[in-house]
C-alpha positions as CSV (number, residue, x, y, z in Angstrom):
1,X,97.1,90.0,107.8
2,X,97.0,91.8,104.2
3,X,99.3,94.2,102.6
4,X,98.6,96.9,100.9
5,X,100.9,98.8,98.7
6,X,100.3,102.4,97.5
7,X,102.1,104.1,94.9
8,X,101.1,108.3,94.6
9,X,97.7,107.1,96.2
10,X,97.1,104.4,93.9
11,X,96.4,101.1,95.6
12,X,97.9,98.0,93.9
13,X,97.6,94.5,94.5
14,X,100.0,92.5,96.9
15,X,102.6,90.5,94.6
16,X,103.1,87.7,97.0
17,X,104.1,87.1,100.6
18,X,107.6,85.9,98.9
19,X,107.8,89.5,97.4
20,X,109.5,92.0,99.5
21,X,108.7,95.6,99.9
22,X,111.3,96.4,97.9
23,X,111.2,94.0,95.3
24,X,107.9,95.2,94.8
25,X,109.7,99.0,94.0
26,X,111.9,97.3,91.8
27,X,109.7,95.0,89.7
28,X,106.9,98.2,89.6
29,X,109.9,100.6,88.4
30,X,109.4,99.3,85.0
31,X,106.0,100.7,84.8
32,X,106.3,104.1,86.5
33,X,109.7,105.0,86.6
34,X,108.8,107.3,89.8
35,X,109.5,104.8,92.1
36,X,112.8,104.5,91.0
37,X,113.7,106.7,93.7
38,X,110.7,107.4,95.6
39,X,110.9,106.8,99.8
40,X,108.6,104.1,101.4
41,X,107.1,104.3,104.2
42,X,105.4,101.8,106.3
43,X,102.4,101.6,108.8
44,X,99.7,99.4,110.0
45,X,96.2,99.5,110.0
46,X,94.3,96.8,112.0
47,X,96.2,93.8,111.0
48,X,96.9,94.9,108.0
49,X,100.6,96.2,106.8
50,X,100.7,99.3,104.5
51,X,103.2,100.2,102.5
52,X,103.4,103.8,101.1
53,X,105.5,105.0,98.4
54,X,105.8,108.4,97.2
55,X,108.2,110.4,94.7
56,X,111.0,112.0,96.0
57,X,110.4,115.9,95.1
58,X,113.8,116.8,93.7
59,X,115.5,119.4,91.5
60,X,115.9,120.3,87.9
61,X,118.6,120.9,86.0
């Protein structure tokens, strides 16, 4: 069983088993601050686990 995570459709390699979803979000936030406070989704695929972030679309101003 893999994971996958994807940031804007941009696959990126699995951290660790040790690494949560979330920590993921946090340690990657550094790098593109879009996922700061973009919403995760998850889904699987065979026996793989997917995890999908995308940027929250938000307002100006």
């Amino acid at each position: 069983m893999a994971r996958k995570f994807i940031v804007d459709g941009t696959e990126y390699p699995d951290p660790g088993s040790d690494v949560t979803p979330e920590q993921f979000k946090q340690m990657m936030a550094g790098f593109l601050p879009e996922l700061s406070n973009a919403d995760m989704t998850q889904e699987k695929s065979g026996e793989d686990t997917i995890y999908r972030f995308k940027r929250r679309v938000g307002t100006k101003g």
